[in-house]
N, C-alpha and C positions, 0 to 999 in steps of 0.2 A: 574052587581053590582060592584062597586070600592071593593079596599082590605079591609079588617078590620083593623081597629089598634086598640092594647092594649096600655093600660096604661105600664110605664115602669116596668121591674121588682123590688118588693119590698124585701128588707131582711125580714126572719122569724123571730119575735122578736129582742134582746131586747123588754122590754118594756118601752113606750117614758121615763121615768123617767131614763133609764138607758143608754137610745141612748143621753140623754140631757149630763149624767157624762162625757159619752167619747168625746162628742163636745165640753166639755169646758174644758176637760184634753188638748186635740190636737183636732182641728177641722180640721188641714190640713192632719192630718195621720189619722180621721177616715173616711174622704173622700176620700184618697189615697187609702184606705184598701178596701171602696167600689168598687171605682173602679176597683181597680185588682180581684172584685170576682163577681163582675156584669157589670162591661163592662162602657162604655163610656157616656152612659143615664143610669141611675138610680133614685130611690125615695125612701126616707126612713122620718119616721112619729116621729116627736119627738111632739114641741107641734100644730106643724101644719105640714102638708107636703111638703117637698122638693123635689124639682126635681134638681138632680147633672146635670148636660150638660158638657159632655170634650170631646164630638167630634168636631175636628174644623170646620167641615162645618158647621154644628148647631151653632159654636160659631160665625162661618164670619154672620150666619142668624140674629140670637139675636142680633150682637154688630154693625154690619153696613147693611146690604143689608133690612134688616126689620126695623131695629133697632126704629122708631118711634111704632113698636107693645106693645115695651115694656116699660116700667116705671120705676124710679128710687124711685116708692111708698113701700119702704120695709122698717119692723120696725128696719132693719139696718142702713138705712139712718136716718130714724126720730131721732133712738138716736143720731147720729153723729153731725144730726143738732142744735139738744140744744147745741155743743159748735160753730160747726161752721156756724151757721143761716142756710140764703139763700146764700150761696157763689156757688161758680161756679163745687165743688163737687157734693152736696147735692139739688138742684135746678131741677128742671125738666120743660118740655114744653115750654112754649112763654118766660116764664121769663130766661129760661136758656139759650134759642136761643139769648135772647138779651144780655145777658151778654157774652157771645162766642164772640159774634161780638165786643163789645167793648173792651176786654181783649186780645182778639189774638194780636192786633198789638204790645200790649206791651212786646207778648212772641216770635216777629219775631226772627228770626235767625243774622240780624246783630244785637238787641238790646239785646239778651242775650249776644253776644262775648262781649258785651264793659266790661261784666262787668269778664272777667276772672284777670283785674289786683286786684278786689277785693279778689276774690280767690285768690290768691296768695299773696297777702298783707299776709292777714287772715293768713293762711298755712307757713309762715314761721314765725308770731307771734307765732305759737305753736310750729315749728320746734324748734325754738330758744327756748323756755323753756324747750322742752323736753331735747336740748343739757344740762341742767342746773343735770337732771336726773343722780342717780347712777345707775349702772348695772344691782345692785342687787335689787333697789327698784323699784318693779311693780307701773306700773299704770292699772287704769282702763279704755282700749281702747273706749271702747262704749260710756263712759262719754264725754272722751273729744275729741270722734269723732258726739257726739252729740252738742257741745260746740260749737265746729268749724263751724256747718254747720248750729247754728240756727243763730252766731256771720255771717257769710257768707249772710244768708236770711235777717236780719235786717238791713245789709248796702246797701245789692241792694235794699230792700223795702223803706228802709230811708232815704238812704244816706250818711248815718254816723255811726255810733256805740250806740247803746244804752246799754254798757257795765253796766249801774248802774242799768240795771232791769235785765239782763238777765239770770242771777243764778233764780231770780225768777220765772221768764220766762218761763224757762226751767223745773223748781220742778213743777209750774202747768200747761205747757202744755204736763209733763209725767204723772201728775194724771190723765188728760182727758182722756191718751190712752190708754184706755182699751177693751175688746172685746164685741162692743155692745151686744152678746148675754149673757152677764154675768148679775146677781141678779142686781149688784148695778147699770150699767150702764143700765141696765133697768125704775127703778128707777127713772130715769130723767126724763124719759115721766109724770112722777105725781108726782113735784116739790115738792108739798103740802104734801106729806108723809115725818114724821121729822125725816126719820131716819138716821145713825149717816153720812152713805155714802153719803147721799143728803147733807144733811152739809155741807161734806165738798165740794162736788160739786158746790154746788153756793156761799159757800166762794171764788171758784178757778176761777167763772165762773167769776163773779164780779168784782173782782179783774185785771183779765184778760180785762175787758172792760175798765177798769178805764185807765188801762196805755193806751191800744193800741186809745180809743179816743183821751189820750191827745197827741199823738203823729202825730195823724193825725188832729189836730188842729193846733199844732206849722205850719205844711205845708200849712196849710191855709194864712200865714203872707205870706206879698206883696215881702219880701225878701227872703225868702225861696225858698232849690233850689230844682228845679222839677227835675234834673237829676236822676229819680229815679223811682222807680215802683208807690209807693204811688202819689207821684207828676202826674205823665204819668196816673193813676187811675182819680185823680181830674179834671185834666185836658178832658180825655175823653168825646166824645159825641157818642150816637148813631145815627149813619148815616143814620136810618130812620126816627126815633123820635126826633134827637137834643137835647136828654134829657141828663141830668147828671148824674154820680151814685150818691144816697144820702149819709148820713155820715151813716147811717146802714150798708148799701151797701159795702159799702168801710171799714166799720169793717168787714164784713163776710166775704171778699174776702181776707182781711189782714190776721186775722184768721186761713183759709184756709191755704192760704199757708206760715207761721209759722208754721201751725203744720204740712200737705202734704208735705211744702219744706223742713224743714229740719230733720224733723223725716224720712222721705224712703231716703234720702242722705245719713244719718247717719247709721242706720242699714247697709243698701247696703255698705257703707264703712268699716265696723267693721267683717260684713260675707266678704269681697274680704281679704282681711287681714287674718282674721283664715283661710279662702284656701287657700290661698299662702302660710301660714304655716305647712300646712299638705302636699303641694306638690312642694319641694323643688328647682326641675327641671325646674317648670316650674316659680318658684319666679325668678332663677338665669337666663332665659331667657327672660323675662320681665324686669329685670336691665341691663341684657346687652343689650338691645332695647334701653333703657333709656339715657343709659351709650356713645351710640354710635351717636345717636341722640340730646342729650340736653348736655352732660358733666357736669352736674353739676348743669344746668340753670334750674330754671322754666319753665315747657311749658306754652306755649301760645295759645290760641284758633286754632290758625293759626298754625300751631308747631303738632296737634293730627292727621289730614291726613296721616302724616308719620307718624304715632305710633300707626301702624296697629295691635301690638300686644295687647297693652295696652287694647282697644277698645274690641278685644275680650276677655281678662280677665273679664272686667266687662259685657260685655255679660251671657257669664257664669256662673260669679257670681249671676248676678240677674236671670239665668235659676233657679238655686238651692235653692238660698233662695231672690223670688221676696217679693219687701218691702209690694206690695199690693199685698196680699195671694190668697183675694178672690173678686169676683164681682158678687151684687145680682142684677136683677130686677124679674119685676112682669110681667105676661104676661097679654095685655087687653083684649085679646078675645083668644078661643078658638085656637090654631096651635098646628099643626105637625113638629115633628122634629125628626130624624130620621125613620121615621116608626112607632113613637109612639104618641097618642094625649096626648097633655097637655092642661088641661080645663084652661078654663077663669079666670084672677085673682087668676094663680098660683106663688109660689115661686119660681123661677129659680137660681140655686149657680153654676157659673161658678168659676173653681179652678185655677189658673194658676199654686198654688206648683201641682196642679195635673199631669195636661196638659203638662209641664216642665218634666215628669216625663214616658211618656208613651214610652214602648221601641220600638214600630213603630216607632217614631222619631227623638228617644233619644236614641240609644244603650248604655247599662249599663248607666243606667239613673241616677244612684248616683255619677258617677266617674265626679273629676273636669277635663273636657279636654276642652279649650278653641278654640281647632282646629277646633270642631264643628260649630265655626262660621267662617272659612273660607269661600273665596267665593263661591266656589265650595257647599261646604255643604248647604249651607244658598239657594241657588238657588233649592236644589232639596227636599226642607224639604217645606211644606206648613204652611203660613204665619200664621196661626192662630193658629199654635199646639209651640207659644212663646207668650208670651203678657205682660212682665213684664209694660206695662204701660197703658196693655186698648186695645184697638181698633174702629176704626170707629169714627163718627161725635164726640164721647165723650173721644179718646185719652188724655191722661191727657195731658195739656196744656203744663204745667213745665216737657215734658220730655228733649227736649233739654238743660235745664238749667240744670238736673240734672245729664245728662251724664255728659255736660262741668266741670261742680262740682267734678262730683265722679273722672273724668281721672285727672283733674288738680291738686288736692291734692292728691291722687297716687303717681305720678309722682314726686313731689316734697320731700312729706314724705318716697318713696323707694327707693332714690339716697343718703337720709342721715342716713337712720335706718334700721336695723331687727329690725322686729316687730316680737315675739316670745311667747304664749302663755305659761303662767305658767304650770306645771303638776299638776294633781290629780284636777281638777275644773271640773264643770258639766256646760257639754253643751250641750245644749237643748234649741229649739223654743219655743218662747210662743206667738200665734197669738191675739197680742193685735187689735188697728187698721192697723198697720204696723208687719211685724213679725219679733222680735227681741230676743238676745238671753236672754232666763228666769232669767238668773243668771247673767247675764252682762258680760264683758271676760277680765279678769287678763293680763295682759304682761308684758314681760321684754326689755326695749329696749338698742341694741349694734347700737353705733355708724359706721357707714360704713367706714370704713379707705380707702382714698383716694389714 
C-alpha cells in the first residue's frame, strides 16, 4: 500500500466569522502568522476552505511544471473581471493562450526600451515641479508617484498624453482597487443589488468605458500613429487564426494594464522610497552609484546594466512589499502537494508577502538588505521562494516594463531629491488589489545640492 496523506493542518477555531475580521484587517499578516505556526501547507475555513501553499517546490508545481492543473476560476478573479473583462489578467484556457500570443510581441524587450525616453520625459515633468516645492511643505508621495506612472502608462498605451482625463482616471481606477474579498467588491458579482457601493461602481465602471473606447477609436483614424501599444493592439493578428482583437478585447486589455501598469509601478515606487528612508547607508550608496555612473543625466535603458545596485534596491523592495501580495487558483482534480491531498476544485492562495518572508531563505526576513540579490546570493536561494511578478507560462507580461519604469524614475528623482517621510504618520499595508500604504505617505522634499 502507497503512504497515506492527510489533509493539511487546520487552525483550531477562530470561528469563520472571525477568521473573515482578521483577512480583511491584513490578509498578508494573517497568512504570515499561519505560516510561521503551521508551516508552509496549511488550511484554514473562513467561508470556504483555503489551502495556503508557500513551499516553493509546490509553488514551481502549481505555477509552471502542472500549471494547466490549475485555474484562474476563483471568486477573486471573477470580481476583478467586472472591472477588468476578459483581459489577459483575468482570462483563462484557450482564450488566454490566444491572447499570450498576440500580446507578447508587444512586450519584447527591444519594444519596451523604446519607450524609456517616455519615462524620462515624464520624470522630469514632475522633477521640475517638485523643484517649484518649499522644504517645509510636504507632499503626498503615493499621489504623485501614482500620477507619474499612470501619465507614463497612457503615453506608451496612446501615444500622447491624455492629461485632461487623468485626475479622473486616476480617482476611479483607485475606487476599483479594492480587496476583492471585501462586502462591496463582492457586490459586483450582483450588479442588480442597488446598494450605495454598487452605485458608485458602475457609475466608475461606465465612465471608465466611455473615455477608454473613445480613445481607442480616435486610433482607428487612417492618420493616427500606431507607435504605440494600443496601435501595435489594433494592429495585431493571431498567428493561428488571423483574427483581430475586437474593440471589447482591446478595452480589457487597455484596462488591464491602466490599472496592473501603473498601480504595482506606483506602490513599488512609494515602498523603495520609504526604505531608502529608513536605511540611510544604503540610500547614500545607491547615490553614489548614481552619482558615478550618470552625473546628473537620466539613465537610459541601456545605462541600467551598470547600475547594478539600483537593480538590487528594487529587488528588495518588491521582496518586502510585492505590489501583487497574493496569487489564487483552483485546483481541477484531485493533487498532492507536499505530502498532503488537496481535493478537487480546491482554493489554493499562494503569498508571495509570505514566501519573501521565510527565514530558510530570507535571513531576518524584515531587514532591507539589498545584498541579497547579489550574484552570489541569488544563485544559491531557489527561484521560487521570490515571485514579486508570478511565475511560469502566466509571468506577468509587463514585468520588464515595469522594472525599466521603476529603476528609470529612481534614478532620476534620487540625483535631485531626499525624499524624507514626515514624523508621527502611520504606516501600514492595506492589501487592496495591489498592496499599498493605508494612509498614503507624507514627505518632505530637499533639494540635492550639486
Amino acid at each position: 500500500m502507497g503512504e497515506t496523506l492527510y489533509r493539511p493542518p487546520l487552525p483550531p477555531g477562530p470561528n469563520w466569522t472571525n477568521i473573515g475580521a482578521a483577512l480583511r484587517a491584513s490578509p498578508p499578516k494573517y497568512l504570515l502568522n499561519l505560516f510561521k505556526k503551521y508551516g508552509e501547507i496549511a488550511r484554514f475555513k473562513g467561508a470556504f476552505t483555503v489551502y495556503a501553499i508557500n513551499n516553493p517546490d509546490c509553488v514551481k508545481n502549481i505555477l509552471t511544471s502542472a500549471w494547466p492543473q490549475y485555474s484562474k476560476n476563483t471568486i477573486d478573479y471573477k470580481v476583478i473581471s467586472t472591472v477588468f473583462g476578459n483581459g489577459l489578467v483575468t482570462s483563462d484556457g484557450n482564450d488566454w493562450a490566444r491572447q499570450r500570443r498576440i500580446m507578447q510581441p508587444v512586450f519584447s524587450g527591444r519594444s519596451v526600451n523604446s519607450f524609456d525616453k517616455i519615462i524620462n520625459d515624464t520624470t522630469a515633468a514632475l522633477a521640475d515641479n517638485w523643484s517649484t516645492k518649499n522644504i517645509d511643505d510636504p507632499i503626498w508621495l503615493d499621489r504623485d508617484m501614482s500620477k507619474i506612472t499612470f501619465q507614463v502608462v497612457s503615453r506608451t498605451l496612446f501615444g500622447t498624453n491624455i492629461d485632461h482625463v487623468s485626475d479622473e482616471m486616476i480617482d476611479i481606477l483607485d475606487l476599483l482597487n479594492i480587496h476583492p474579498m471585501r462586502l462591496s467588491a463582492l457586490l459586483r458579482l450582483f450588479p442588480w443589488i442597488p446598494s450605495p457601493s454598487n452605485k458608485r461602481f458602475l457609475r466608475a465602471n461606465r465612465r471608465l468605458d466611455e473615455i477608454v473606447y473613445a480613445l481607442i477609436e480616435e486610433h482607428r483614424a487612417p492618420d493616427a500613429c500606431q507607435e504605440n501599444i494600443v496601435g501595435r493592439l489594433l494592429a495585431a493578428k493571431d498567428e493561428d487564426s488571423k483574427a483581430s482583437l475586437t474593440a471589447e478585447q482591446i478595452r480589457d486589455e487597455v484596462v488591464t494594464l491602466m490599472l496592473a501598469g501603473h498601480e504595482t509601478s506606483a506602490v513599488s515606487l512609494t515602498w523603495t522610497f520609504y526604505l531608502l528612508s529608513q536605511y540611510p547607508e544604503i540610500e547614500e550608496r545607491l547615490c553614489e552609484e548614481l552619482e558615478t555612473k550618470l552625473n546628473g543625466a537620466p539613465a537610459t535603458s541601456s545605462d541600467l546594466a551598470e547600475l547594478t545596485y539600483l537593480k538590487q534596491v528594487v529587488q528588495e523592495s518588491l521582496r518586502l512589499y510585492p505590489a501583487v501580495w497574493g496569487i489564487a487558483r483552483r485546483s481541477l482534480d484531485e493533487v498532492t502537494l507536499g505530502g498532503y491531498c488537496i481535493p478537487e476544485n480546491s482554493y489554493i492562495a499562494i503569498t508571495p508577502y509570505v514566501l519573501h518572508r521565510d527565514p530558510k531563505h530570507w535571513p531576518e526576513p524584515e531587514k532591507f538588505d539589498p545584498e541579497r540579490f547579489s550574484p552570489g546570493q541569488i544563485k544559491s536561494r531557489h527561484s521560487y521562494s521570490y515571485l514579486p511578478f508570478g511565475a511560469g507560462p502566466r509571468t506577468c507580461i509587463g514585468a520588464g516594463m515595469a522594472m525599466l519604469e521603476i529603476q528609470l524614475i529612481l534614478a532620476q528623482l534620487l540625483q535631485r531629491f531626499k525624499v524624507t517621510p514626515i514624523t508621527d504618520q502611520r504606516i501600514e499595508v492595506e492589501a487592496a488589489v495591489t498592496l499599498k500604504p493605508r494612509y498614503g505617505l507624507k514627505v518632505c522634499l530637499e533639494p540635492r545640492i550639486k
